[in-house]
VEXDREN-2710 file (C-alpha; in Angstrom, 1 decimal):
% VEXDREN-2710
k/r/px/py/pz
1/UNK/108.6/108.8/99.4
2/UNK/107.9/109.3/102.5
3/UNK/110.2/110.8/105.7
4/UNK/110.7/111.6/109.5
5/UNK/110.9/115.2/110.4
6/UNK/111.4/116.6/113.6
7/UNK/108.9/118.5/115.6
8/UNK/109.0/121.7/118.0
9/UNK/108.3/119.3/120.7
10/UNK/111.3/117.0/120.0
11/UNK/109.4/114.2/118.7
12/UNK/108.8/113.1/114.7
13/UNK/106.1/113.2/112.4
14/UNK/106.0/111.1/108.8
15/UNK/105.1/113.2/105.5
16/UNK/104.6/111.8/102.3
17/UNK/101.7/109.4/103.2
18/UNK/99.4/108.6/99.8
19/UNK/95.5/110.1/100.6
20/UNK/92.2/109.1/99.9
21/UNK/88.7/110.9/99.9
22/UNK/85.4/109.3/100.3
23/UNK/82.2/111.7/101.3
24/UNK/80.7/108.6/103.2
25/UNK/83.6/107.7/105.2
26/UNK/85.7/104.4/106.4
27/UNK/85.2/102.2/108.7
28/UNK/87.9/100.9/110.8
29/UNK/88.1/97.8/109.8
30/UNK/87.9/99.2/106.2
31/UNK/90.6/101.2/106.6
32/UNK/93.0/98.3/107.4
33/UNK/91.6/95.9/104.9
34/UNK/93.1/99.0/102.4
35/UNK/96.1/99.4/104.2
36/UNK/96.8/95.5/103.9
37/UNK/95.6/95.4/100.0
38/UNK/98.3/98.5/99.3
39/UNK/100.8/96.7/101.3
40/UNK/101.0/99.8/103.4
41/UNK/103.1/99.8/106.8
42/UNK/100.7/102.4/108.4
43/UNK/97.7/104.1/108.2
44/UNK/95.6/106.9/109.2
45/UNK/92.2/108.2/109.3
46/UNK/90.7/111.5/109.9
47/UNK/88.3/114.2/109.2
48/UNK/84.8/114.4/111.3
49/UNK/83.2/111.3/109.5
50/UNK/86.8/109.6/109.1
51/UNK/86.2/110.7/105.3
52/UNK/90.0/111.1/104.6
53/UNK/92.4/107.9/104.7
54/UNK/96.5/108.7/104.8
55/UNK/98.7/105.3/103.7
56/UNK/102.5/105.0/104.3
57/UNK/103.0/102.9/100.9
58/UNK/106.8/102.6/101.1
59/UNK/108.9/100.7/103.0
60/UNK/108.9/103.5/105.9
61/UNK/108.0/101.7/108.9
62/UNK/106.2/104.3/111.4
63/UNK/106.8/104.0/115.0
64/UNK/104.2/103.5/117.7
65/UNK/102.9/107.1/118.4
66/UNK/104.4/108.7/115.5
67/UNK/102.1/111.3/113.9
68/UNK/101.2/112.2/110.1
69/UNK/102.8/116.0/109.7
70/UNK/99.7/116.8/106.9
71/UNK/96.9/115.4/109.4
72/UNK/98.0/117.6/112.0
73/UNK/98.5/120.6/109.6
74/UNK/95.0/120.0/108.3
75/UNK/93.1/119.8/111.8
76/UNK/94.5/123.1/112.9
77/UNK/94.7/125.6/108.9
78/UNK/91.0/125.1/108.3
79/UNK/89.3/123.7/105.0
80/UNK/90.9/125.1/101.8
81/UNK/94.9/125.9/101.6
82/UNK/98.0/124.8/100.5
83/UNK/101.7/125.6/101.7
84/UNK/105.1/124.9/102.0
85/UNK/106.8/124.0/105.3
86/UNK/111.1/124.2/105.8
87/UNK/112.0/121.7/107.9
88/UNK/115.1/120.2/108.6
89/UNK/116.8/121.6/104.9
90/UNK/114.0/120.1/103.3
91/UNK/110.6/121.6/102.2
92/UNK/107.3/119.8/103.0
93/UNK/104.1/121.0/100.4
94/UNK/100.6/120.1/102.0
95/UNK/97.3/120.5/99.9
96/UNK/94.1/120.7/101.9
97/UNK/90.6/121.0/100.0
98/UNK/87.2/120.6/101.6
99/UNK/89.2/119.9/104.4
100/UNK/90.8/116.7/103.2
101/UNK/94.1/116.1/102.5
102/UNK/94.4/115.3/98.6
103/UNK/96.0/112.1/97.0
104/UNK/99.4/113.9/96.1
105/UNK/99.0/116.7/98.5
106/UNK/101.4/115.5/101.1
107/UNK/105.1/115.8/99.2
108/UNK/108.5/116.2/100.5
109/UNK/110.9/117.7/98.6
110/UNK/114.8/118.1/98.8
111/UNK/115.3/121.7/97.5
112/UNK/113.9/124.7/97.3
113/UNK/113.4/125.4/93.2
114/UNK/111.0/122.1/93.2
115/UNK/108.8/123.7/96.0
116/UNK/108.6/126.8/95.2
117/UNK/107.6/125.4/91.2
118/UNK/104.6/122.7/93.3
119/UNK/102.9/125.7/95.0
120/UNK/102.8/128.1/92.2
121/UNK/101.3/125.6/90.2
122/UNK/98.8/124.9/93.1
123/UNK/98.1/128.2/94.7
124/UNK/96.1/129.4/91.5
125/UNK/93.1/127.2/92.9
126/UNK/93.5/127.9/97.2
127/UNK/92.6/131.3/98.3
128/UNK/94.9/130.8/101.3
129/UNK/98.5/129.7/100.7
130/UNK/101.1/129.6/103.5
131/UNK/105.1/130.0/102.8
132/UNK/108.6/130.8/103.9
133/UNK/108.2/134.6/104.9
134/UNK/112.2/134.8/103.1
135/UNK/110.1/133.7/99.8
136/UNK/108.9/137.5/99.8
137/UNK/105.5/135.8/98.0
138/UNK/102.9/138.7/97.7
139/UNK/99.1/137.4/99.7
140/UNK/100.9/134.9/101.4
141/UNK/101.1/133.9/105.4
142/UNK/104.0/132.6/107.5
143/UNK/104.4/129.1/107.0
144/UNK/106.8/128.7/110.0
145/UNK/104.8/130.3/112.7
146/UNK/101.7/127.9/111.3
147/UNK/103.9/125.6/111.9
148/UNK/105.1/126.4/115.4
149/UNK/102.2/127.0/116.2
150/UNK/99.7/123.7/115.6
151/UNK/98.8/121.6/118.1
152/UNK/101.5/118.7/118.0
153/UNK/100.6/117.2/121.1
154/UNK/97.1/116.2/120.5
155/UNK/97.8/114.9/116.9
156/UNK/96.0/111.1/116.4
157/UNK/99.5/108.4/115.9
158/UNK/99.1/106.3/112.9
159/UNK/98.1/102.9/113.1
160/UNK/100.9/100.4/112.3
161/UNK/99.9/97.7/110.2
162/UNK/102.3/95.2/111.0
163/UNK/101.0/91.9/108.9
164/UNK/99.8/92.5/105.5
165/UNK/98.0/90.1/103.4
166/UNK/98.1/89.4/99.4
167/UNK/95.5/90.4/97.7
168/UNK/93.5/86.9/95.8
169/UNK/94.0/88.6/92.5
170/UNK/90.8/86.7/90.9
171/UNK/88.6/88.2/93.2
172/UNK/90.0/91.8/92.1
173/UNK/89.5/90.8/88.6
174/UNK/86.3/89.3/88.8
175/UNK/84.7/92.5/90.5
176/UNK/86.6/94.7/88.0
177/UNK/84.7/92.8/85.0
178/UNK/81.3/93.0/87.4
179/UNK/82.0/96.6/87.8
180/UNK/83.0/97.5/84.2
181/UNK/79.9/95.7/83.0
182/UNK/77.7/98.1/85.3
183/UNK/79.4/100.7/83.8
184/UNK/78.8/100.4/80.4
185/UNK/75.1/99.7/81.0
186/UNK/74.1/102.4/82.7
187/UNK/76.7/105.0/81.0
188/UNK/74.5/103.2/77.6
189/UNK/71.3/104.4/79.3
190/UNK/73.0/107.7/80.1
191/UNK/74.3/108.4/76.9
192/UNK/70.7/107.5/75.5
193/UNK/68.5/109.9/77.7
194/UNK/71.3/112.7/76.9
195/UNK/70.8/112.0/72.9
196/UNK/66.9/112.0/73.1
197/UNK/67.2/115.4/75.0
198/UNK/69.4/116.9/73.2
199/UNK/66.5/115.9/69.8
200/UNK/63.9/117.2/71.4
201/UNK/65.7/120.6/72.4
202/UNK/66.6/120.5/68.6
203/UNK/63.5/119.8/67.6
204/UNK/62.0/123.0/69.5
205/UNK/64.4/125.9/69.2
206/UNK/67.3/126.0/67.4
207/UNK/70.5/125.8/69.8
208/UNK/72.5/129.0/70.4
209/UNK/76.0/129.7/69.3
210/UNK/77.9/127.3/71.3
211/UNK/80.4/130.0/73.3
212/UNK/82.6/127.1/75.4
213/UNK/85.3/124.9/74.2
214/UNK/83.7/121.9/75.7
215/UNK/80.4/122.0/74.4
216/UNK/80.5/120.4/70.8
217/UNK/83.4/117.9/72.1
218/UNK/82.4/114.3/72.7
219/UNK/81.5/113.1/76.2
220/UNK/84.2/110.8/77.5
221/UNK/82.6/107.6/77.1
222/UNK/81.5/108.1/74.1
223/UNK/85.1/108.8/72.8
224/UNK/86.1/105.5/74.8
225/UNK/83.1/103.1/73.8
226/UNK/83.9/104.4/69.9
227/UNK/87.4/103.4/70.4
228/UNK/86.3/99.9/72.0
229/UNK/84.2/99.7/68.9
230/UNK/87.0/99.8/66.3
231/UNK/88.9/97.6/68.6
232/UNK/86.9/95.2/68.0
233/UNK/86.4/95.4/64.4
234/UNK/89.9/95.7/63.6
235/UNK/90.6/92.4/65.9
236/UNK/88.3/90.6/63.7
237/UNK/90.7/90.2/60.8
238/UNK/92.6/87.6/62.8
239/UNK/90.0/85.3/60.6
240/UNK/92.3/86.1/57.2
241/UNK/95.6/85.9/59.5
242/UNK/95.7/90.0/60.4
243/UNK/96.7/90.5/64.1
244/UNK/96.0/94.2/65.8
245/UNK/99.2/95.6/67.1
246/UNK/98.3/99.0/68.0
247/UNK/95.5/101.3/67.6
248/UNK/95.4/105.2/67.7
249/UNK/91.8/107.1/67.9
250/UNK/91.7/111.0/67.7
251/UNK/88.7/113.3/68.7
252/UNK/87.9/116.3/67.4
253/UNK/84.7/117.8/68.1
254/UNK/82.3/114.9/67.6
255/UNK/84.4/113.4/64.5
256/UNK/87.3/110.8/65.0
257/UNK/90.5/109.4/63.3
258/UNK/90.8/105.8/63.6
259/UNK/94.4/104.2/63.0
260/UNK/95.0/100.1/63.6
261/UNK/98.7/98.4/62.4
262/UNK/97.9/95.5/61.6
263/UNK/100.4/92.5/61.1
264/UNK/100.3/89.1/59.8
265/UNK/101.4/86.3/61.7
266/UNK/100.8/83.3/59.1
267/UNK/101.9/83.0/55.8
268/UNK/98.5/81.9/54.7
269/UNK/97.3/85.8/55.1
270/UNK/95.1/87.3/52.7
271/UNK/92.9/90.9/52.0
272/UNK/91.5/91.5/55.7
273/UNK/87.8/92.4/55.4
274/UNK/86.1/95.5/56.8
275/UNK/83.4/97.4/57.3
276/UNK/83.2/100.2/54.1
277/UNK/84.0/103.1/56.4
278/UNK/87.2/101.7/57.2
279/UNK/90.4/101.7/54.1
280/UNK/93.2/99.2/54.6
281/UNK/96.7/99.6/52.7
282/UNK/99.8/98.4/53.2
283/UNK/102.3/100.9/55.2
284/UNK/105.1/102.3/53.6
285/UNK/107.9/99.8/54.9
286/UNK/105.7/96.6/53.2
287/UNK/105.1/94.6/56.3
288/UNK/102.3/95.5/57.8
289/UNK/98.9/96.5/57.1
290/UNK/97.4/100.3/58.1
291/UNK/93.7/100.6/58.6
292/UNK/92.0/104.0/59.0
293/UNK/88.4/105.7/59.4
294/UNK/86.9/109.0/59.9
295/UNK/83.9/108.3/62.2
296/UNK/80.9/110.8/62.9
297/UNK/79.8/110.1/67.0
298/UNK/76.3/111.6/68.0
299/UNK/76.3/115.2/69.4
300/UNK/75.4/115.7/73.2
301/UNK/74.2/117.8/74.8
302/UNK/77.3/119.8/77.2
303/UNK/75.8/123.7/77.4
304/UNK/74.9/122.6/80.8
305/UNK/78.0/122.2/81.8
306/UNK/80.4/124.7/83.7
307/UNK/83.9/125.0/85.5
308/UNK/84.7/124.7/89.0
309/UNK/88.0/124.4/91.7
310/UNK/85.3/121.3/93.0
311/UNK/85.5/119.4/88.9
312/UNK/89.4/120.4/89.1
313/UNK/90.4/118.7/92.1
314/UNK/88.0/115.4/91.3
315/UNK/89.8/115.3/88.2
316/UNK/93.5/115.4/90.0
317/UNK/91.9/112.5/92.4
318/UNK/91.4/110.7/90.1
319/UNK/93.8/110.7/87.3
320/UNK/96.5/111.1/89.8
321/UNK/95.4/108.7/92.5
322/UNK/96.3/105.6/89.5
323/UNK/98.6/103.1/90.6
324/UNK/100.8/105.2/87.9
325/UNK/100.0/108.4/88.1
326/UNK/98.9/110.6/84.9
327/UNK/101.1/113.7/84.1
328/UNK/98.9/117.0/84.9
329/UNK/99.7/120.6/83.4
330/UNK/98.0/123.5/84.2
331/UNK/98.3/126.4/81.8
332/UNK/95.8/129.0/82.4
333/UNK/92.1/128.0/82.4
334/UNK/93.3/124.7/80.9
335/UNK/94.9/121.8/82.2
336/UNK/95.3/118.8/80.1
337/UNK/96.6/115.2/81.6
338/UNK/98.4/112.3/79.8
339/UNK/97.6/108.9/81.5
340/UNK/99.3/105.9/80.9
341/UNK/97.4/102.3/82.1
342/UNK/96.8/98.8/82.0
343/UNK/93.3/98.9/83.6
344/UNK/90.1/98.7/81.3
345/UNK/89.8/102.0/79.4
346/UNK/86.1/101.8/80.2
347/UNK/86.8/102.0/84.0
348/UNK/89.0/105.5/83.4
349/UNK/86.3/106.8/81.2
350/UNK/83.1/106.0/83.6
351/UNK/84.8/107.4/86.5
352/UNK/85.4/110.3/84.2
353/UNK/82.4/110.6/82.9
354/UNK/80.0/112.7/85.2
355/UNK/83.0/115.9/86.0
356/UNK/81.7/119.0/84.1
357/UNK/84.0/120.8/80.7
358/UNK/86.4/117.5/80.9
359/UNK/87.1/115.9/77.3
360/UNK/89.0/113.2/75.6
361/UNK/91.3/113.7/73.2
362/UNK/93.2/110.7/72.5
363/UNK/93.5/107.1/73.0
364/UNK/96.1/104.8/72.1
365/UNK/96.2/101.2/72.5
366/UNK/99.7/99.0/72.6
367/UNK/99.3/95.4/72.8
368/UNK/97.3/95.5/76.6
369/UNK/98.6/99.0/77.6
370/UNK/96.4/102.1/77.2
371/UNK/97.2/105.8/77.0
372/UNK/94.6/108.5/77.5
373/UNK/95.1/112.5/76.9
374/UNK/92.4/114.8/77.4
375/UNK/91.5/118.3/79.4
376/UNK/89.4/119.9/81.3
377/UNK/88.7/123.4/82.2
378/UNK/88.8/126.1/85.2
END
């Protein structure tokens, strides 16, 4: 939700803008033609190669001139902080990492307890962290005379975006298909040349002791392409009058737990047919029909692999940048997310794919909604 809040100069800024990251950069025009496809009002752009892209999503109309408070905070604190800001009885967080401003790190909120809970959560992964000096916060500067002191008047205004086009909806769907299809190709090749490798390295020396939690889990798509894959066995049955209502598939390590409710919409249904590895009953109330397997998925190879801040915050970007944002906990050198979607499962888990120590743990399927829950580790 974004907000006005008043400046030492007397003018406003806006805070709560909705961020984006991209190492190339955006063009102008490309910037807009974003702005108009997330109905935004405004937009800014900023960094040296106009790498970082600030939206006003909301119905907050920014006035010529007015200036993003985050933007401003970011140009003048340097690369890699986070902080809370009191302004006007209400308390602004700001996240800044590689010194761009991250999807949900420009937050306003009304009281104290909720700001003080957001940058304990985040400050485990800044080195610098700027607060309230009356918060008495150990290794902490003065987030006040940061903010007295940036340089208000030179801050670049935010472009109002004052017609905004629909997006043609077919065109979006076609290049999602174009783009899952890509996916799954090359993440096939991928998950090929990993499983070879990981033969031949077999084949040579015998592996040591594995000593991270990661390394004998299942690599994401593999945990989403053997979840498409009972999908679509389970959806067969509609052939002996079986439709799939739900599905449920559980990883642990490389094995999984396949569950599919099945439910008969004709009268004329009989004994679906499956694959042997797969047992069908019916389910305790009579009405519907319960199909489960145990699955074995191919070990890969994940040794490689090791934490960093740099995996973390991808992740957050990611998962949190959704048009419905997952649910993030941090809890020591673990955090684990719960998202919630109705985009192709195959898109989350490509774009999941490549970040180091990150693992699926779950996916459910409810008639066209998805759920994923994984973690990844710091």
């Amino acid at each position: 939700m974004s907000s006005f809040v008043r400046l030492p100069n007397g003018k406003q800024a806006l805070v709560g803008l909705d961020w984006d990251t991209n190492s190339q950069g955006y063009g102008s025009t490309e910037a807009r033609m974003r702005a108009k496809g997330a109905k935004a009002s405004g937009f800014i752009l900023r960094g040296g190669d106009n790498e970082n892209l600030g939206l006003v999503t909301d119905n907050t109309v920014p006035s010529d001139g007015c200036i993003s408070f985050a933007a401003v905070m970011a140009d003048d604190l340097g690369a890699d902080w986070c902080g809370v800001f009191q302004l006007d009885g209400q308390f602004v967080f700001v996240a800044v990492a590689h010194g761009c401003v991250l999807a949900d790190g420009d937050r306003i909120y009304p009281h104290e307890a909720s700001a003080k809970a957001r940058l304990e959560q985040e400050s485990r992964i800044f080195d610098k962290v700027y607060c309230p000096l009356s918060w008495g916060r150990v290794n902490s500067l003065d987030s006040d005379a940061a903010f007295k002191g940036a340089a208000w008047s030179t801050g670049a205004p935010i472009v109002v975006v004052r017609q905004a086009k629909k997006v043609n909806r077919q065109q979006v769907l076609i290049g999602a298909i174009a783009l899952a299809v890509l996916f799954s190709g090359y993440q096939g090749w991928r998950i090929y040349q990993e499983r070879k490798e990981a033969e031949e390295l077999a084949r040579r020396a015998p592996p040591p002791p594995p000593v991270d939690p990661w390394v004998n889990r299942a690599s994401t798509m593999q945990a989403v392409d053997a979840c498409l894959a009972a999908r679509e066995v389970l959806s067969s049955t509609s052939h002996q009058g079986w439709d799939l209502k739900a599905l449920s598939c559980e990883f642990n390590g490389t094995a999984a737990r396949v569950v599919g409710t099945l439910s008969p919409y004709t009268a004329n249904v009989i004994q679906p047919v499956l694959p042997p590895q797969f047992a069908a009953k019916l389910a305790a109330d009579g009405t519907v029909m319960e199909a489960t397997a145990q699955l074995k998925l191919a070990a890969v190879n994940r040794r490689g692999e090791r934490p960093s801040a740099a995996a973390i915050l991808e992740a957050r970007n990611i998962l949190l940048g959704q048009p419905k944002p997952a649910t993030w906990r941090q809890n020591g050198r673990v955090a684990t997310f719960d998202l919630s979607t109705s985009a192709p499962v195959q898109m989350i888990g490509a774009s999941l794919q490549n970040i180091p120590t990150i693992s699926i743990g779950k996916i459910e399927l409810t008639g066209e909604n998805w759920r994923v829950q994984g973690d990844i580790y710091n």
